[in-house]
C-alpha positions as semicolon CSV with decimal commas, in nm:
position;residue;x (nm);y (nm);z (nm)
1;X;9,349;3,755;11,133
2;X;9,413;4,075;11,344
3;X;9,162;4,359;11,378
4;X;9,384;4,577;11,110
5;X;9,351;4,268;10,889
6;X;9,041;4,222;10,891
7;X;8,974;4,606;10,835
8;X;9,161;4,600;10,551
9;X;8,987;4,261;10,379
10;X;8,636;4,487;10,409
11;X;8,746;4,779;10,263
12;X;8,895;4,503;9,995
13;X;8,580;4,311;9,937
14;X;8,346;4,626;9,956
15;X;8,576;4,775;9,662
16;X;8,487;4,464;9,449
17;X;8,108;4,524;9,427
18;X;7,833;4,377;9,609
19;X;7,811;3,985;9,551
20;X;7,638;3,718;9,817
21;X;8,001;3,651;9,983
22;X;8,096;4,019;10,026
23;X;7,733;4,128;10,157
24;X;7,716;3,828;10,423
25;X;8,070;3,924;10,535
26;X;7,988;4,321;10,569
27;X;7,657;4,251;10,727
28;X;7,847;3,996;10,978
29;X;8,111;4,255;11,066
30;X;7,882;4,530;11,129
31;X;7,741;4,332;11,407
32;X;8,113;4,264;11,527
33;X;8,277;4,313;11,909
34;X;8,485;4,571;11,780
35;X;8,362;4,914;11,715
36;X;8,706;4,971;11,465
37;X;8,518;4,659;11,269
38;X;8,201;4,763;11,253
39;X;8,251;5,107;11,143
40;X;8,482;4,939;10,892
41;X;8,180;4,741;10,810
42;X;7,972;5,042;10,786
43;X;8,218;5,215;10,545
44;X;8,196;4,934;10,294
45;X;7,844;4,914;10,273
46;X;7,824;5,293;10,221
47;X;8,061;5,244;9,845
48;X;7,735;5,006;9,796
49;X;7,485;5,284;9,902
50;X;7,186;5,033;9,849
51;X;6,870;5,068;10,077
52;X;6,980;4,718;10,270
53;X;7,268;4,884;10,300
54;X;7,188;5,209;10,431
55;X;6,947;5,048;10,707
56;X;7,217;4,878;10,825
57;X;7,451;5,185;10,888
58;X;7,159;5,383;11,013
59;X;7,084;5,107;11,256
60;X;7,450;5,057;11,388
61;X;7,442;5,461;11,411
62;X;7,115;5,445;11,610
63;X;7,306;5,169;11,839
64;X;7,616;5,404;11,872
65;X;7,439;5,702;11,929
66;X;7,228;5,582;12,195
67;X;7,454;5,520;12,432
68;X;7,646;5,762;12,640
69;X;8,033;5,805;12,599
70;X;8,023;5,666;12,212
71;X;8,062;6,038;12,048
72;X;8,380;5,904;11,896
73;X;8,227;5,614;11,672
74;X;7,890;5,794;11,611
75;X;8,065;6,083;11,433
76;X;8,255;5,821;11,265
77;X;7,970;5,619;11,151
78;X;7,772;5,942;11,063
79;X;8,034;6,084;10,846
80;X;8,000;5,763;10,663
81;X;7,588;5,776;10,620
82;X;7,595;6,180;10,579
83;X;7,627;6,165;10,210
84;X;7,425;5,861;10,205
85;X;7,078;6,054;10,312
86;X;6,808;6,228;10,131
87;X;6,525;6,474;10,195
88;X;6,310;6,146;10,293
89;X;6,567;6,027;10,537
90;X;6,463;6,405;10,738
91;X;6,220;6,237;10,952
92;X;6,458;5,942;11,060
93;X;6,744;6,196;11,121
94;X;6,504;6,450;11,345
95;X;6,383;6,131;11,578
96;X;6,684;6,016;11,589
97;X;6,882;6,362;11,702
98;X;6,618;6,468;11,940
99;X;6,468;6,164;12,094
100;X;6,700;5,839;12,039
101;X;7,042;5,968;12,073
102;X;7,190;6,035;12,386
103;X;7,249;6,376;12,445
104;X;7,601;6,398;12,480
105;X;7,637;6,243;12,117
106;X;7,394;6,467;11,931
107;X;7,678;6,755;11,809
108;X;7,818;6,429;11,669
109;X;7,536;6,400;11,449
110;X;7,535;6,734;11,275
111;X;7,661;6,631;10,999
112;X;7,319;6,415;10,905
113;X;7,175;6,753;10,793
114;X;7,509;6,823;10,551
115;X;7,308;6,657;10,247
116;X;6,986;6,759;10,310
117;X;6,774;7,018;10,133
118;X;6,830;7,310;10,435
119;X;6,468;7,460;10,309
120;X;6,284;7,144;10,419
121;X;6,519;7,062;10,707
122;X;6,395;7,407;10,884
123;X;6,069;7,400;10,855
124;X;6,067;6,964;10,975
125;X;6,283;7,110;11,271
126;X;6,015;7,397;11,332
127;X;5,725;7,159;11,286
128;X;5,941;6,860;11,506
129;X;5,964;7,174;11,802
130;X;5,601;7,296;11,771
131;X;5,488;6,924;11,858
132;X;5,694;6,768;12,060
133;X;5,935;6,889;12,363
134;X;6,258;6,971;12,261
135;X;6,581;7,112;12,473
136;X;6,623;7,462;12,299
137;X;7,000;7,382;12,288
138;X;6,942;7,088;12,094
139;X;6,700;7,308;11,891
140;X;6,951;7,531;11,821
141;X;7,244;7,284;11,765
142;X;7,034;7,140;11,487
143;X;6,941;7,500;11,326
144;X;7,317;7,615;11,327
145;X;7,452;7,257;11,153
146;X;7,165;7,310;10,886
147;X;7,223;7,671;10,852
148;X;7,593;7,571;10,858
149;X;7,521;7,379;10,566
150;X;7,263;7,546;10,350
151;X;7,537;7,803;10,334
152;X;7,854;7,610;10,338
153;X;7,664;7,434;9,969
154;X;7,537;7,727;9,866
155;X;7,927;7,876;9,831
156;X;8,002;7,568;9,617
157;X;8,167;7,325;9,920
């Protein structure tokens, strides 16, 4: 089976609802070679939106993100986990923008703060910056995309 294929049979399997077949192959593929697979992978677990689920895409987006020259994939994978994340998930998404990610992919991860409550999301950032080192670009990077988006849902997006 080519890579399109096999792209295609995920999207297929994830459409049909989570069963013991479908989840093995998903969780397989996100651990794939090919990055085109395993954001395929990741997009199919996100129709499920389960916790298993979700830990898996935030892990492959933690793998993507880390590493320098992947902006194209993490965008792609956090597109897919963006409407996925709640005002618990703020922690996770602050560690993970300021201290796991490699800096070159962080404007790639705006979108994380898209879903969540832009109230709460200021004041984590504030309290993230009063305790811990942060570059003030990335500080304001992260203010702007929540700003962005506390205003962007406020106007009915």
């Amino acid at each position: 089976m080519d890579l399109r294929e096999q792209c295609d049979h995920l999207l297929r399997i994830s459409s049909r609802g989570k069963n013991p077949v479908s989840h093995a192959e998903l969780h397989e593929a996100i651990h794939s070679k090919w990055e085109g697979v395993q954001i395929t992978a990741a997009r199919g677990l996100a129709r499920w939106g389960d916790d298993e689920s979700v830990d898996a895409i935030k892990a492959l987006l933690h793998e993507f993100s880390s590493k320098g020259a992947h902006w194209a994939a993490t965008g792609a994978v956090a597109d897919v986990l963006a409407p996925l994340l709640h005002e618990g998930d703020i922690p996770w998404v602050l560690d993970l923008f300021f201290e796991s990610s490699n800096r070159h992919n962080r404007s790639f991860l705006t979108q994380l703060f898209n879903n969540l409550p832009p109230k709460v999301a200021l004041q984590e950032v504030q309290k993230w910056t009063d305790h811990r080192r942060s570059d003030a670009r990335d500080v304001k990077l992260a203010k702007s995309a929540i700003e962005y988006a506390g205003r962007t849902t406020a106007s009915g997006r």
